[in-house]
C-alpha positions in Angstrom: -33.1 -29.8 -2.2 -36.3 -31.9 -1.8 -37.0 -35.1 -3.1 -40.7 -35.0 -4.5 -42.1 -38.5 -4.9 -44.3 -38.3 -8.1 -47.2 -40.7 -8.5 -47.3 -43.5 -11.5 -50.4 -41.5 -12.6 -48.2 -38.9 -12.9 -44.9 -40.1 -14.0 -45.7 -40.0 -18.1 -45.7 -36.4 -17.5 -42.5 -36.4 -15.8 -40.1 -38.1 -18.4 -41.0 -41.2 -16.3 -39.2 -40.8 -12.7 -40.8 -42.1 -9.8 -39.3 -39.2 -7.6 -37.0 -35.8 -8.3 -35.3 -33.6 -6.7 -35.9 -29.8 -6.5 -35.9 -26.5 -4.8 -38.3 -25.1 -2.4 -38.6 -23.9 1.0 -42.5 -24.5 1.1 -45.1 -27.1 -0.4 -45.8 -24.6 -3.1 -42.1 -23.8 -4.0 -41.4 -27.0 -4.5 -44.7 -28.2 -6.4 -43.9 -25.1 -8.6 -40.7 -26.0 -9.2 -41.7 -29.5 -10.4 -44.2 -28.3 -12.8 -41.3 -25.9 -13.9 -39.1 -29.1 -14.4 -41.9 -30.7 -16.1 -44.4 -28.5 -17.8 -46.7 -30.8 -18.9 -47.8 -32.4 -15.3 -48.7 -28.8 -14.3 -52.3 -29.0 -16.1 -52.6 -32.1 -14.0 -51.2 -30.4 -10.4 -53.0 -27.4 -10.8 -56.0 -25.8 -12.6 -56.9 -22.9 -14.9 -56.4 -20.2 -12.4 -53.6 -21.5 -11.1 -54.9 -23.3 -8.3 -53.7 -26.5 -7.1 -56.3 -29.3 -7.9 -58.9 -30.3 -5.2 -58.2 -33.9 -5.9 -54.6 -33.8 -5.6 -53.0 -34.1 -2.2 -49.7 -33.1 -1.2 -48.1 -34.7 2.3 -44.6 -33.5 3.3 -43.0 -35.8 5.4 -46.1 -38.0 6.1 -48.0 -34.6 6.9 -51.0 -33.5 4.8 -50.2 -30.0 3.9 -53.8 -29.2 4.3 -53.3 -29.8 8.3 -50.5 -27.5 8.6 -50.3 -24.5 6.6 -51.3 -25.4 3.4 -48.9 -24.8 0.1 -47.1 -22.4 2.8 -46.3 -25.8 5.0 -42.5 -25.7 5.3 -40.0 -28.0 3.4 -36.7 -28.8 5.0 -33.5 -28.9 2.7 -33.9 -32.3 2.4 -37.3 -32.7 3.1 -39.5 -35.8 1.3 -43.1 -34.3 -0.5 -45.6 -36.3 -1.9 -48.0 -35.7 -4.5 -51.1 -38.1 -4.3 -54.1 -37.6 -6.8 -57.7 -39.0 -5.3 -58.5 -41.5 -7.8 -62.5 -42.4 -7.6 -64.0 -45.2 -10.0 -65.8 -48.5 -9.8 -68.7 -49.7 -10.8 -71.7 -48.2 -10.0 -74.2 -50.3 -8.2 -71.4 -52.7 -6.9 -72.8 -52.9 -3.0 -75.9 -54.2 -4.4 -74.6 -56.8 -6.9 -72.2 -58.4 -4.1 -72.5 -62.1 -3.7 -74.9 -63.6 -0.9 -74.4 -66.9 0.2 -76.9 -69.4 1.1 -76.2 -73.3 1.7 -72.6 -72.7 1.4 -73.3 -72.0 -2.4 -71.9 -68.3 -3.5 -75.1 -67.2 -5.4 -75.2 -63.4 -6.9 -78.6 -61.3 -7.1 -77.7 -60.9 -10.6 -77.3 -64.7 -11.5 -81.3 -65.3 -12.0 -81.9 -62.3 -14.2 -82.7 -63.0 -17.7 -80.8 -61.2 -20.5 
């Protein structure tokens, strides 16, 4: 069986484990067979149709799927996979706001505005 390591982002829908253990002789078996395990991380593995997510990024062994064969890659008996969402945030306008520093005195461009 192969041990699927399941992100913390993840792991609410998963009764909480940090990694299982399933069946699966490709990437997609074995993601399958966790959303199987766990039906409630499936709306966040794959989409309407079926489809795993764009955002969500599966490596077995250290290898991204994606580079070799997609959810076909092959999983050894006791093969590691990894799922790992993209997470994007931040704030927006963040680059402009940074500090400058004049004098030895951290000043922001945002310091002198009025409010």
């Amino acid at each position: 069986m192969a041990k699927v390591f399941i992100p913390t982002a993840l792991r609410a829908f998963a009764d909480g484990k940090a990694q299982v253990e399933v069946g699966g002789a490709t990437a997609g078996e074995v993601v399958a067979a966790l959303a199987e395990l766990y039906p409630d991380i499936r709306r966040h593995i794959y989409d309407a149709e079926g489809k795993l997510r764009s955002y969500v990024n599966v490596f077995v062994g250290e290898e991204d799927i994606r580079n070799f064969g997609g959810l076909g890659a092959p999983v050894p008996p006791d093969g590691e996979v990894t799922l790992v969402p993209a997470i994007a945030g931040g704030v927006a306008g963040a680059l402009r706001a940074a500090p400058r520093q004049t004098d030895g005195i951290v000043r922001s461009k945002a310091a002198g505005r009025k409010r």
